[in-house]
N, CA, C and O of each residue as an XYZ file, in Angstrom:
572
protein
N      -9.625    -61.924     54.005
C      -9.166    -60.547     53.851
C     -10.276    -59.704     53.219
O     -10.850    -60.232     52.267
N     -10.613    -58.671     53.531
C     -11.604    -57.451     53.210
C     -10.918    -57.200     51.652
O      -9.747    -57.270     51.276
N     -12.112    -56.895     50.966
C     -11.600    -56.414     49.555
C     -11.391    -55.025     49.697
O     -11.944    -54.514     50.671
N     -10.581    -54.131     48.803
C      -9.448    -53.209     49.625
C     -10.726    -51.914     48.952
O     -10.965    -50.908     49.621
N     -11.265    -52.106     47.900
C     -12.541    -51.447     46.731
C     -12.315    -51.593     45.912
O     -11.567    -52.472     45.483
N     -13.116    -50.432     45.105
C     -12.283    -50.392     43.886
C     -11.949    -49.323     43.607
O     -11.326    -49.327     42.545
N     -12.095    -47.963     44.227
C     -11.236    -46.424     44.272
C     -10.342    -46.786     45.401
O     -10.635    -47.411     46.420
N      -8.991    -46.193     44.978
C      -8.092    -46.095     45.300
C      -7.365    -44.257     45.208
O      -7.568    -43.398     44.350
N      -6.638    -44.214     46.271
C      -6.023    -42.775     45.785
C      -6.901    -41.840     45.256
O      -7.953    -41.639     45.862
N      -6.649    -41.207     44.194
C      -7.250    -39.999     44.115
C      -8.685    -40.067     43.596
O      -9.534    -39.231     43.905
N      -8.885    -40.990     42.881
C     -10.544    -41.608     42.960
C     -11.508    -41.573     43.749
O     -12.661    -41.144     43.731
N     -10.636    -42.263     44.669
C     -11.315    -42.097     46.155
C     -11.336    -41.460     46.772
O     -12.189    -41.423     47.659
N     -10.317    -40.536     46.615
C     -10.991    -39.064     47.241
C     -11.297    -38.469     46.718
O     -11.251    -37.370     47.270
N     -11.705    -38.430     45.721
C     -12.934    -36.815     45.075
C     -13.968    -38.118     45.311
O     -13.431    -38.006     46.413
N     -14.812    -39.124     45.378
C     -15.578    -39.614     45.844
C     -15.776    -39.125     47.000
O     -16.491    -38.139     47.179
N     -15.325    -39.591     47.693
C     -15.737    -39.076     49.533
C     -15.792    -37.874     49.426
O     -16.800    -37.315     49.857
N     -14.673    -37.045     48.786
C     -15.287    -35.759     48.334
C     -16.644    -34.832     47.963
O     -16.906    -33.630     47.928
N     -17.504    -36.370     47.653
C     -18.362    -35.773     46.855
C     -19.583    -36.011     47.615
O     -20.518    -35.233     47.427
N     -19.730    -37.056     48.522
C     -20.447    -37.295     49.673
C     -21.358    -36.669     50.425
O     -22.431    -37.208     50.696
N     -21.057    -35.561     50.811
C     -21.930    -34.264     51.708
C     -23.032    -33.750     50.262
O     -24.253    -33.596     50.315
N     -22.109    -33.566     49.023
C     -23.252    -33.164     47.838
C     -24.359    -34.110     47.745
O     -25.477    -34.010     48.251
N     -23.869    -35.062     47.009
C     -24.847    -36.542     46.842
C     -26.067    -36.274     48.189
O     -27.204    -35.900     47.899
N     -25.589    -36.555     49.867
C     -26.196    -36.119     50.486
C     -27.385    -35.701     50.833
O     -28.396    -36.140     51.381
N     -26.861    -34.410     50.212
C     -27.634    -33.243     50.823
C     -28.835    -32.890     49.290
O     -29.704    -32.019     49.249
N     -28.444    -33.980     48.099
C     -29.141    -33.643     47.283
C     -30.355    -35.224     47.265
O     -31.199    -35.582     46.444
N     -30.074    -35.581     48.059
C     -30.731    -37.014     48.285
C     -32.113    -36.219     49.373
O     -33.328    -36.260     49.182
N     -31.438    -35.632     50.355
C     -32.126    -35.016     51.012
C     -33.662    -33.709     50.633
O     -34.644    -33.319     51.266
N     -32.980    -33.404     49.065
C     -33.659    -32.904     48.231
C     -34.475    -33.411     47.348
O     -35.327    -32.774     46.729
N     -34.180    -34.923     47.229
C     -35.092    -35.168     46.261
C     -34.459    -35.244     44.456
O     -35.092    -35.461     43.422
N     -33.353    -35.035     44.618
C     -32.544    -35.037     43.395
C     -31.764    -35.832     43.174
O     -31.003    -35.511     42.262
N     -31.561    -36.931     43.683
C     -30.535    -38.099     44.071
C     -29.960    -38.364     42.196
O     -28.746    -38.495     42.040
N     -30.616    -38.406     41.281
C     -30.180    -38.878     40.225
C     -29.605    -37.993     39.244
O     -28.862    -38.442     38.372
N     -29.957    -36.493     39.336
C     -29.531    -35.684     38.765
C     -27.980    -35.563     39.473
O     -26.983    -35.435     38.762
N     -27.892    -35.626     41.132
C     -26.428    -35.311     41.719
C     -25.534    -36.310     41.256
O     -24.368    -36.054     40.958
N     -25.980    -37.305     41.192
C     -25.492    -38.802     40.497
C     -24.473    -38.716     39.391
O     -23.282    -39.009     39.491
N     -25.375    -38.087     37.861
C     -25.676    -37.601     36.692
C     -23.995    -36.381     36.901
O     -22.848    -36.675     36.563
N     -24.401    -35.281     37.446
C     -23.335    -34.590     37.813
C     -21.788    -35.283     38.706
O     -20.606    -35.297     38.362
N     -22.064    -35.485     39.191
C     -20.638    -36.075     40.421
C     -20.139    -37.183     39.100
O     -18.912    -37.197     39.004
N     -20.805    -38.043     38.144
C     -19.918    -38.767     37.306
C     -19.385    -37.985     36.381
O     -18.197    -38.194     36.138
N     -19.962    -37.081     35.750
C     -19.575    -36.099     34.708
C     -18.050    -35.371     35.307
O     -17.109    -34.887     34.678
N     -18.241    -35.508     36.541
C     -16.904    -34.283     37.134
C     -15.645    -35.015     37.152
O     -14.526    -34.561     36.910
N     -16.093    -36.673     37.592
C     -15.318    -37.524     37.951
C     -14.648    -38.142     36.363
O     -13.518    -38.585     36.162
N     -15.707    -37.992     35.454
C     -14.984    -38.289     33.837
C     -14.166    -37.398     33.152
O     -13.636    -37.713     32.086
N     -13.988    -36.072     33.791
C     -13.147    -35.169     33.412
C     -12.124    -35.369     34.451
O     -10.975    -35.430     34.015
N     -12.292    -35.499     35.894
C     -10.965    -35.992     36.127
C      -9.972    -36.894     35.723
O      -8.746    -36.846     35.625
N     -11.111    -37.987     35.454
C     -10.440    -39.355     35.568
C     -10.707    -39.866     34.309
O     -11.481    -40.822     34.337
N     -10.160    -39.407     32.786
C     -10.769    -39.970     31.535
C     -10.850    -41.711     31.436
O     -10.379    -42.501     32.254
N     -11.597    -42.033     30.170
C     -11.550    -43.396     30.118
C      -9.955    -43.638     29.416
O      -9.428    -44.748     29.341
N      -9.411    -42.531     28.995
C      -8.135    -43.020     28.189
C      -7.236    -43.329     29.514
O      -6.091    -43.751     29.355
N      -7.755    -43.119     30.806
C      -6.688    -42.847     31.831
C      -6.571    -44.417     32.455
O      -7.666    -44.952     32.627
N      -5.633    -45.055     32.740
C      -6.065    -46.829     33.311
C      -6.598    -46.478     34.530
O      -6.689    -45.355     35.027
N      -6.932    -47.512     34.947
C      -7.578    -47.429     36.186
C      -6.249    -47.559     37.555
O      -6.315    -47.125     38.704
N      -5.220    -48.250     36.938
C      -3.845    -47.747     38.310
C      -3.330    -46.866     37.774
O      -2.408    -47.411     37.165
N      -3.278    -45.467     37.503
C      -2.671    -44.497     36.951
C      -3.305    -43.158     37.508
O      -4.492    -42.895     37.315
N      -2.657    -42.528     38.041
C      -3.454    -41.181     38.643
C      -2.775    -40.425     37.739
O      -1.654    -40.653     37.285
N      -4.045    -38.834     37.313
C      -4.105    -38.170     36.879
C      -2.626    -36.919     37.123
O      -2.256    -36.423     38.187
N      -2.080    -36.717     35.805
C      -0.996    -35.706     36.703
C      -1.357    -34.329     36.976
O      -2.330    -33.888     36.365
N      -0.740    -33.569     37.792
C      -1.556    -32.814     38.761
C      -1.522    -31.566     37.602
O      -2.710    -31.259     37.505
N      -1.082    -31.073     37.076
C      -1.450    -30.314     35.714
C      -3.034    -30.406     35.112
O      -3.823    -29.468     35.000
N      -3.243    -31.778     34.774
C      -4.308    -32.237     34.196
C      -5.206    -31.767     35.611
O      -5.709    -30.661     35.410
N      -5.475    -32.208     36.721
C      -6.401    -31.677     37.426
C      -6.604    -30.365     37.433
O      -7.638    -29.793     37.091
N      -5.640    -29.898     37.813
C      -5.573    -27.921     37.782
C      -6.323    -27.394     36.618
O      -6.889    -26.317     36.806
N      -6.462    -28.067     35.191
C      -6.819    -27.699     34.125
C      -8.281    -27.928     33.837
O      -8.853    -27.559     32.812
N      -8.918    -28.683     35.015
C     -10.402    -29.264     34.768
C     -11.131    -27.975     35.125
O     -11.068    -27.287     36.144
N     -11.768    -27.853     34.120
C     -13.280    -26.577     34.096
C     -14.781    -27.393     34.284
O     -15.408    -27.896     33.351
N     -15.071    -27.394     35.291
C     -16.302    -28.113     35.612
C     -17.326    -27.288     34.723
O     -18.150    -28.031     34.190
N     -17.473    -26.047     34.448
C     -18.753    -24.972     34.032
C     -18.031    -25.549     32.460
O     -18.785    -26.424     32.034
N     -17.277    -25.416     31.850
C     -17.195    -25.854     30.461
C     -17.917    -26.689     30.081
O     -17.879    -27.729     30.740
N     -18.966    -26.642     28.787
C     -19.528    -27.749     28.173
C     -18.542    -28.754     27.757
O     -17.512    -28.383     27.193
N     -18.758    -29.931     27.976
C     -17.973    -31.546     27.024
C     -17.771    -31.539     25.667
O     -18.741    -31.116     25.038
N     -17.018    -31.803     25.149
C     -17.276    -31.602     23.941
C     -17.294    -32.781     23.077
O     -16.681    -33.810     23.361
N     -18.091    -32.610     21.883
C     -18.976    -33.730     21.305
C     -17.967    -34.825     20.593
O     -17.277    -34.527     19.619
N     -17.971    -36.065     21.173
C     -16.462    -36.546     20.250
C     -17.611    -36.917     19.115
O     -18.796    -37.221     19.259
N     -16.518    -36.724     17.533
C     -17.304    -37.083     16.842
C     -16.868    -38.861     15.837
O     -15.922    -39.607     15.579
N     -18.150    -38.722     15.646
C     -18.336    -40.434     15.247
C     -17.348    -40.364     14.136
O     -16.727    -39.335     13.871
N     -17.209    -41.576     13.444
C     -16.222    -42.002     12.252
C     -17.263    -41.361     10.843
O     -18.459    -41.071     10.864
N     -16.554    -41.312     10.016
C     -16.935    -40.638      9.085
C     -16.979    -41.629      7.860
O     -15.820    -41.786      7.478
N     -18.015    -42.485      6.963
C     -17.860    -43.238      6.281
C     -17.209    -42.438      5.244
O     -16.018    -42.746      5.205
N     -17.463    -41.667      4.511
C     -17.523    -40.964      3.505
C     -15.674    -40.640      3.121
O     -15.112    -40.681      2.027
N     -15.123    -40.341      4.444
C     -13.473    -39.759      4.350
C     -12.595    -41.124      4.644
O     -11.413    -41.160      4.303
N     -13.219    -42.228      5.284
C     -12.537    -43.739      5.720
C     -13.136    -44.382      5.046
O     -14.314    -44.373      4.686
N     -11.341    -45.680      4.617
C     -11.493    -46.789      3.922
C     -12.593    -47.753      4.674
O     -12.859    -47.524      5.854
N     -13.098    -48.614      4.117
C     -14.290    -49.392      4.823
C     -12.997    -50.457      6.040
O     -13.360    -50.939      7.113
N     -12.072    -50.536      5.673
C     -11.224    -50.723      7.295
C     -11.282    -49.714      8.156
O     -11.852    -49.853      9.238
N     -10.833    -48.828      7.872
C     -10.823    -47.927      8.930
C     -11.939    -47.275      9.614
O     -11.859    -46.562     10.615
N     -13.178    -47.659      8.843
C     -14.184    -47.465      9.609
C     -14.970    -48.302     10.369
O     -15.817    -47.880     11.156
N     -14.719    -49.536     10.165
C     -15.090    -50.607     11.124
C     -14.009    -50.859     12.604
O     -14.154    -51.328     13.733
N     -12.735    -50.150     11.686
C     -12.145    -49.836     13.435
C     -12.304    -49.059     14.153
O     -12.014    -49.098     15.349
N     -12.909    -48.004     13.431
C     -13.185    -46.799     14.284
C     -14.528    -47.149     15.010
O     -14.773    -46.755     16.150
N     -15.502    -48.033     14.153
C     -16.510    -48.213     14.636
C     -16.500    -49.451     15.865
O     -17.438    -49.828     16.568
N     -15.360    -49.825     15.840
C     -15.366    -50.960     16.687
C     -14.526    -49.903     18.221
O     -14.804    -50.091     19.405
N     -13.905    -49.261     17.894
C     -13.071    -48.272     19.338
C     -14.061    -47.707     19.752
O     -14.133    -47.709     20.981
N     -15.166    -47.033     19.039
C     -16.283    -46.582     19.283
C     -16.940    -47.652     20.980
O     -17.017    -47.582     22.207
N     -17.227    -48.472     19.878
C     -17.843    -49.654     20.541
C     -17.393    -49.762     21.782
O     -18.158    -49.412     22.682
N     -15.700    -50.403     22.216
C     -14.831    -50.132     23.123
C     -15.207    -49.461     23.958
O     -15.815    -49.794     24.975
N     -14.788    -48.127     23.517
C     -14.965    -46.884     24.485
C     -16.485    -46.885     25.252
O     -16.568    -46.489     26.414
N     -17.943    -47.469     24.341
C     -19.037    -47.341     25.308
C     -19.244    -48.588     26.355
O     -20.049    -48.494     27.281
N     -18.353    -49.912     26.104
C     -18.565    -50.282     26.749
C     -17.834    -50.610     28.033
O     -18.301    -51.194     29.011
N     -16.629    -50.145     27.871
C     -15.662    -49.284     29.263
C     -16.417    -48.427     29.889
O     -16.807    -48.777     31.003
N     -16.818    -47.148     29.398
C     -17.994    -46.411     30.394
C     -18.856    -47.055     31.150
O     -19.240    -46.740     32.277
N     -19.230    -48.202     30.342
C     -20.847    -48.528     30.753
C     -20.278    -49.339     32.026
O     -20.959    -49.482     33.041
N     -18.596    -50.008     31.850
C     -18.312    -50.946     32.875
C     -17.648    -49.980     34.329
O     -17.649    -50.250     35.530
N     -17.258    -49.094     33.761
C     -16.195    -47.724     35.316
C     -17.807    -47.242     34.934
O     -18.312    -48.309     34.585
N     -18.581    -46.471     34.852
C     -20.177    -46.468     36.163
C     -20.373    -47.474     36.559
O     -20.424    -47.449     37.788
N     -20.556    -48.629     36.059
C     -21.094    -49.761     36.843
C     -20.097    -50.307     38.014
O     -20.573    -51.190     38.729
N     -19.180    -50.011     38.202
C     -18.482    -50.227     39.203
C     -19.486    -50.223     40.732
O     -19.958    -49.110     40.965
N     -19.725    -50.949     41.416
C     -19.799    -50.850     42.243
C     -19.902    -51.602     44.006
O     -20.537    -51.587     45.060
N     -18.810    -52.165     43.325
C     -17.700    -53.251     44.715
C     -16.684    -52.412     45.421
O     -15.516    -52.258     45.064
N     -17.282    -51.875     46.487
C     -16.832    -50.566     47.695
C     -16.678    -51.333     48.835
O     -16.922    -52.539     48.863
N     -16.320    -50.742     49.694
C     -15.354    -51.337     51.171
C     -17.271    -51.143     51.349
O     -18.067    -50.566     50.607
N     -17.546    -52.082     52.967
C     -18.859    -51.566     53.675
C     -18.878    -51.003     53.868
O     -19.829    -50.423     53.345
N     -18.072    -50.106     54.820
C     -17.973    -49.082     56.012
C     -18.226    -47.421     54.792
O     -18.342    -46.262     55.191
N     -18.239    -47.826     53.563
C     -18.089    -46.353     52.314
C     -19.532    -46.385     51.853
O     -20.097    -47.288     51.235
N     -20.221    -44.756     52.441
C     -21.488    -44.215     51.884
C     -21.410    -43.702     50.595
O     -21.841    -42.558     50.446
N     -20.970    -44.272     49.647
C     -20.551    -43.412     48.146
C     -21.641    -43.914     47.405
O     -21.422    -45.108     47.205
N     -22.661    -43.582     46.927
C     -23.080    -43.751     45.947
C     -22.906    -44.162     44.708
O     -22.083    -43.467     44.113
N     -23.328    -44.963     44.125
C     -22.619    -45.470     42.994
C     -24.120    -46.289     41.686
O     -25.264    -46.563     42.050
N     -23.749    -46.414     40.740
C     -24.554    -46.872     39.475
C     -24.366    -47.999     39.382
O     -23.278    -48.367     38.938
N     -25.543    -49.140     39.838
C     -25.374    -50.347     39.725
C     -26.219    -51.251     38.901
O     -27.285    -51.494     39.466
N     -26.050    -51.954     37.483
C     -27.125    -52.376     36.838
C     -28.696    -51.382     36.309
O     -29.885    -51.654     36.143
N     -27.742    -50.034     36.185
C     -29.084    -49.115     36.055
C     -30.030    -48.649     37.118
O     -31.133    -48.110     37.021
N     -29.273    -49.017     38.218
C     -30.176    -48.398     39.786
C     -29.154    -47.705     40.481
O     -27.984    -48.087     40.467
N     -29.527    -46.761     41.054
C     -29.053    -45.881     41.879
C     -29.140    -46.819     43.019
O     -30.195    -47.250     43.484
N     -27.749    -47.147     43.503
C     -27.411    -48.357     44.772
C     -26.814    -47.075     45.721
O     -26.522    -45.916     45.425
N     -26.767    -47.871     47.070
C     -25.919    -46.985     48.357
C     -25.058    -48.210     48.881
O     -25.429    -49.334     49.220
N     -23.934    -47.707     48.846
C     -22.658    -48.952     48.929
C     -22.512    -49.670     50.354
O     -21.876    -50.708     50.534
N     -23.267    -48.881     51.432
C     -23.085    -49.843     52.475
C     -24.597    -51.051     52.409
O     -24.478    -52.274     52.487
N     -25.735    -50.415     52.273
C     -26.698    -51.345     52.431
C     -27.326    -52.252     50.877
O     -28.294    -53.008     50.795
N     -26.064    -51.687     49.468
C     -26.429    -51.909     48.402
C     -28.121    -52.275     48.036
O     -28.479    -53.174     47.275
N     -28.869    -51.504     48.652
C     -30.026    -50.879     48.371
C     -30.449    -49.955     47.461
O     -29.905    -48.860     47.605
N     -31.728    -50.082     46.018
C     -32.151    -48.774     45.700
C     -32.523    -47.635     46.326
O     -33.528    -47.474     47.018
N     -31.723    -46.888     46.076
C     -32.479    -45.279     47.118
C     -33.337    -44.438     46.732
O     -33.534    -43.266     47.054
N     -34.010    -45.359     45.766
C     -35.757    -44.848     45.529
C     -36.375    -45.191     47.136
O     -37.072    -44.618     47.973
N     -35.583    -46.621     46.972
C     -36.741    -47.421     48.250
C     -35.996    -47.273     49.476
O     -36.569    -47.686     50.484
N     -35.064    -46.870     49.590
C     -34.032    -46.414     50.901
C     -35.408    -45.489     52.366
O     -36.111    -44.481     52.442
N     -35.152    -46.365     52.973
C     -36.227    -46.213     54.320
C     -35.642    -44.624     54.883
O     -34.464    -44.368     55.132
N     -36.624    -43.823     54.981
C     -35.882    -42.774     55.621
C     -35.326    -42.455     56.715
O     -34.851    -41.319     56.723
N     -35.173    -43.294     58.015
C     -33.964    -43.705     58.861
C     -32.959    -43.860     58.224
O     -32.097    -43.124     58.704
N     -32.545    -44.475     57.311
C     -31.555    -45.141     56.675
C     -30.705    -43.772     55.975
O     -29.513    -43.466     55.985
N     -31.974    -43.095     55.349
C     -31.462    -41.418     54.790
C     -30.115    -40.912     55.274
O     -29.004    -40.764     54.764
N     -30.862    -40.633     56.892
C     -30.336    -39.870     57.809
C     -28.613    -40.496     57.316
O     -27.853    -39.750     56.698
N     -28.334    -41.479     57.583
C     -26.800    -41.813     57.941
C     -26.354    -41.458     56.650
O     -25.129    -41.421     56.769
N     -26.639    -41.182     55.503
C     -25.781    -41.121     54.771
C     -25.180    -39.695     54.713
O     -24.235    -39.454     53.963
């Protein structure tokens, strides 16, 4: 049996969504900056507090401001926390970067899906899981 991916539903479509951008910015010469952007859009859709089988309710989408700056979560505070509560905070901390580091690194996609994706710190292309530094420019074209 074909593995089904790993976007599903609405994931997967603002991905494919995002496809013609990635694209046309590959085509430019910007492949890592569009990268850089299309995850940023996709982390305001799709927070890390959100599970991964759980779609966003449609309120929460309507409410996403792409032009808004992020705003800075801030670290634990030794000074105001008991030395427990700051090793938990420092440990959710922890958590939280290494969930990010694991939803970018995602990148086990159907073949037949040109989505771009962050793999081990390389910019991969999900059908030929190739760097697209080194992506042959025939190969360009199809995406």
């Amino acid at each position: 049996m074909v593995h089904p991916g790993a976007f599903k539903g609405l994931r997967k479509d603002f991905l494919l969504g995002e496809k013609a951008y990635f694209s046309a910015a590959m085509e430019g010469g910007s492949a890592k900056d569009a990268l850089a952007i299309i995850q940023r859009r996709f982390f305001k859709r799709f927070p890390l507090s959100l599970p991964q089988d759980t779609e966003p309710p449609p309120e929460h989408l309507a409410a996403v401001d792409d032009d808004k700056p992020d705003e800075e979560p801030e670290g634990p505070d030794k000074q105001v926390m008991t030395a427990e509560e700051y090793n938990a905070a420092l440990k959710d901390l922890e958590d939280r970067r290494k969930l990010l580091q694991f939803r970018r690194g995602v990148s086990d996609l159907q073949p037949d899906m040109a989505i771009p994706v962050y793999a081990k710190n390389k910019l991969c292309h999900g059908i030929a899981n190739q760097t697209l530094a080194n992506l042959p420019v025939h190969e360009r074209q199809q995406l």
